[in-house]
BAFI-783723 format. One record per residue (C-alpha): residue number from 1; x, y, z. Coordinates in Angstrom, 3 decimals. Example, Ala and Ser with C-alpha at 12.3 -4.5 7.8 and 13.67 -1.06 7.14 Angstrom:
// BAFI-783723
  seq        px        py        pz
    1    12.300    -4.500     7.800
    2    13.670    -1.060     7.140
***
This chain:
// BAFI-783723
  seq        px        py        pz
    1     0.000     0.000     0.000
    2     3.131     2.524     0.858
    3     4.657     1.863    -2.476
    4     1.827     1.979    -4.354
    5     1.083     5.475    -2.873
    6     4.636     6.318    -3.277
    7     4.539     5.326    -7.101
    8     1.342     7.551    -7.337
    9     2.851    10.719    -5.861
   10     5.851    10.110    -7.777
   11     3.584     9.887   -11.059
   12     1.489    12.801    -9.863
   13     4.764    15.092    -9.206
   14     6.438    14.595   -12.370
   15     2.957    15.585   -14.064
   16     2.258    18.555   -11.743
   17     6.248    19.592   -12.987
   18     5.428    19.016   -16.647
   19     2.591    20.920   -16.499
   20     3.254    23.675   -14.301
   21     6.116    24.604   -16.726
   22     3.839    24.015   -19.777
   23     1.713    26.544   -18.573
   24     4.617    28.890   -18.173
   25     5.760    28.507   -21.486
   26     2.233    29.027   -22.742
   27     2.129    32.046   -20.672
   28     5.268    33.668   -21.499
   29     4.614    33.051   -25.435
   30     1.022    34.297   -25.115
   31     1.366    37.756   -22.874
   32     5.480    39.275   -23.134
   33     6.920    36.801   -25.690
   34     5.870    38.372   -28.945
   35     6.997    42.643   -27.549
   36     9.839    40.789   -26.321
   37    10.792    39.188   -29.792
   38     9.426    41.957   -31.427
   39    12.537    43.952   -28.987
   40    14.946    41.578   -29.661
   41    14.795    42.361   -33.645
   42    13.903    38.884   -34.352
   43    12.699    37.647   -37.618
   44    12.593    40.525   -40.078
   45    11.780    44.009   -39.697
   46     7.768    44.127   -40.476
   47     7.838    47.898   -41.370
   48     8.361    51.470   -40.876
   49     7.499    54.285   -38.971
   50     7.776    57.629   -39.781
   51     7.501    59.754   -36.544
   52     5.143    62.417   -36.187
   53     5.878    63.101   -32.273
   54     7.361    61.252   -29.394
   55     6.770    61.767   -26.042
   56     7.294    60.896   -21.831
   57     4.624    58.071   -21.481
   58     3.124    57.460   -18.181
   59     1.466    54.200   -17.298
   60    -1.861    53.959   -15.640
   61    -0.728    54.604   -12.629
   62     0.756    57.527   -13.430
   63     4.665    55.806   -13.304
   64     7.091    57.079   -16.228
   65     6.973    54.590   -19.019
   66     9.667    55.186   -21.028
   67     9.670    57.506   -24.423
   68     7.163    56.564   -27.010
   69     6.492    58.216   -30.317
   70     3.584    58.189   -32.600
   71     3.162    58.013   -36.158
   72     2.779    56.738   -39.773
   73     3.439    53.089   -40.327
   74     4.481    51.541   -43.474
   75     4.475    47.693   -43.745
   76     6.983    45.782   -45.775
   77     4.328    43.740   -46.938
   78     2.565    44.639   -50.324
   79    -0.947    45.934   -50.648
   80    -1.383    46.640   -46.816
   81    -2.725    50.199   -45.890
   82    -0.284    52.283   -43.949
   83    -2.193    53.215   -40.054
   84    -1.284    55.216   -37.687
   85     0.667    53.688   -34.819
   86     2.703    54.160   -31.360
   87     6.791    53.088   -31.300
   88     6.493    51.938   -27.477
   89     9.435    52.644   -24.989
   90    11.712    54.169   -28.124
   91    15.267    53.950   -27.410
   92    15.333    57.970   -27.893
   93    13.133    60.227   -28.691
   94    13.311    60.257   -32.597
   95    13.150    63.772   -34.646
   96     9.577    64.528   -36.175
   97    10.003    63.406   -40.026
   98    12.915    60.653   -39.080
   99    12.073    57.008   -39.987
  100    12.606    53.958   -37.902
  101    12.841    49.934   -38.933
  102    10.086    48.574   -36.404
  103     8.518    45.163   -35.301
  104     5.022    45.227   -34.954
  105     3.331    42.957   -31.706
  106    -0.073    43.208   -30.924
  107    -0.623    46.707   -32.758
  108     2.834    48.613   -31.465
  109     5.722    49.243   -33.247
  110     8.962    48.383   -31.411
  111    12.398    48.667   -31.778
  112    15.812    47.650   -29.379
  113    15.792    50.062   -26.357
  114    17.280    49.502   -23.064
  115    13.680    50.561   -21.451
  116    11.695    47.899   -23.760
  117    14.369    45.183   -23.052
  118    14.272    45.307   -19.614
  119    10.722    45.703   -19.072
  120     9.811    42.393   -21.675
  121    12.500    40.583   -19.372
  122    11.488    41.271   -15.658
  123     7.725    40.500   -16.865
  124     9.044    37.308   -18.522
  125    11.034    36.157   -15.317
  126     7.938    37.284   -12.847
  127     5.916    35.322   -15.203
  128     8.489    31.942   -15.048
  129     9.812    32.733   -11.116
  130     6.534    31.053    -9.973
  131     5.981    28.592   -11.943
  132     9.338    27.169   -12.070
  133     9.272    27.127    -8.201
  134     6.259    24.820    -8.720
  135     8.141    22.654   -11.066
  136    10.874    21.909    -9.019
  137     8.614    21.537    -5.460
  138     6.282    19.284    -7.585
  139     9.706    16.990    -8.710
  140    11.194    17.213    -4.952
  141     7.537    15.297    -4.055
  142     8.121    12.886    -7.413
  143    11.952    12.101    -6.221
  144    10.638    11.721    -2.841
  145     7.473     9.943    -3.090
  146     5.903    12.359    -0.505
  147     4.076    15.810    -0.610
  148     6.752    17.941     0.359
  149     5.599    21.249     2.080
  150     8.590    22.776     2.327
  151     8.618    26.737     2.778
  152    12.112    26.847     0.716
  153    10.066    26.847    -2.532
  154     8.280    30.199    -1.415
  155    11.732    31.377    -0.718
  156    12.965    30.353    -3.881
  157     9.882    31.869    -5.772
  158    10.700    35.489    -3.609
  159    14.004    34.907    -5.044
  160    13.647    34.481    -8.743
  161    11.281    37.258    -8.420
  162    13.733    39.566    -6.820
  163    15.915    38.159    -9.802
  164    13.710    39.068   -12.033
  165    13.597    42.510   -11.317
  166    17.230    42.640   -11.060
  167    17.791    41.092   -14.568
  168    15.560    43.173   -16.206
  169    17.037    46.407   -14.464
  170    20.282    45.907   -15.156
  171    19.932    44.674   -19.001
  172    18.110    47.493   -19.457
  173    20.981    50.015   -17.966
  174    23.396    48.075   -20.186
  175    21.512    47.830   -23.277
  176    20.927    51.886   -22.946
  177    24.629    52.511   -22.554
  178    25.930    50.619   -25.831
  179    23.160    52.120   -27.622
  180    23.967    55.811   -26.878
  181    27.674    54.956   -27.516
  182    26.777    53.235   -30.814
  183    24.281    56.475   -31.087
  184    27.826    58.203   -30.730
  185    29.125    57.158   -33.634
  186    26.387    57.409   -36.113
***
């Protein structure tokens, strides 16, 4: 009777960590993982924007959020309309009449800034920080046989959380430095 309730919590934690990371991914690729490709200048460039304005963005809260300009997008593709659309977090604030290579996700233009990086990555490692605590409590109870309640996975989700926002802070300092000193040289 033990080791068949052994074998079942085993079976059960190495589900509960499968899916507890599935979930993850789906929620990383479904909310920040398109703005954060989009950032990260992969695939090809969908476009471009001719600024009208840009301007200091504030969130709903009223918090600074970063530099964003509006204004006339041009797709790459043939036979779609050019719109009107918003270059979120802009890695400066462009001149009125300039053009900028953008992404599009979700309706908004991006394009590499510091700001933009870092945000896409702390709200991608908030997003993973508790789910991948899960994942490993829920395979400590499948390499144990037994439900471990064991506070250190709270302390490890406060952790990658903290991490998180650290990450994201400091790739975004970085990322704003070598582009003002590339910005230098142009």
């Amino acid at each position: 009777m033990a080791r068949a309730a052994g074998t079942w919590a085993r079976r059960v934690g190495l589900t509960g960590s499968a899916v507890s990371l599935a979930i993850a991914g789906w929620l990383i690729w479904v909310l920040p993982g398109p703005h954060l490709a989009a950032v990260l200048g992969l695939g090809p460039v969908d476009g471009e924007l001719r600024i009208a304005s840009c301007y200091e963005a504030t969130d709903a809260q009223g918090y600074e959020d970063g530099t964003h300009c509006t204004g006339t997008y041009t797709p790459r593709a043939p036979g779609e309309p050019s719109r009107q659309v918003t270059l979120d977090k802009a890695a400066t604030s462009h001149e009125p009449g300039s053009t900028v290579d953008v992404r599009m996700a979700r309706g908004r233009a991006h394009e590499l800034s510091g700001y933009a990086l870092g945000t896409w990555l702390t709200v991608t490692g908030l997003i993973l920080g508790p789910f991948l605590a899960l994942s490993l409590s829920f395979r400590a109870s499948a390499r144990e046989g037994t439900w471990s309640h064991n506070g250190d996975y709270v302390l490890l989700m406060i952790a990658a959380e903290v991490a998180a926002l650290v990450l994201g802070l400091l790739v975004g300092i970085v990322v704003s430095i070598a582009l003002a000193v590339i910005g230098l040289f142009h």
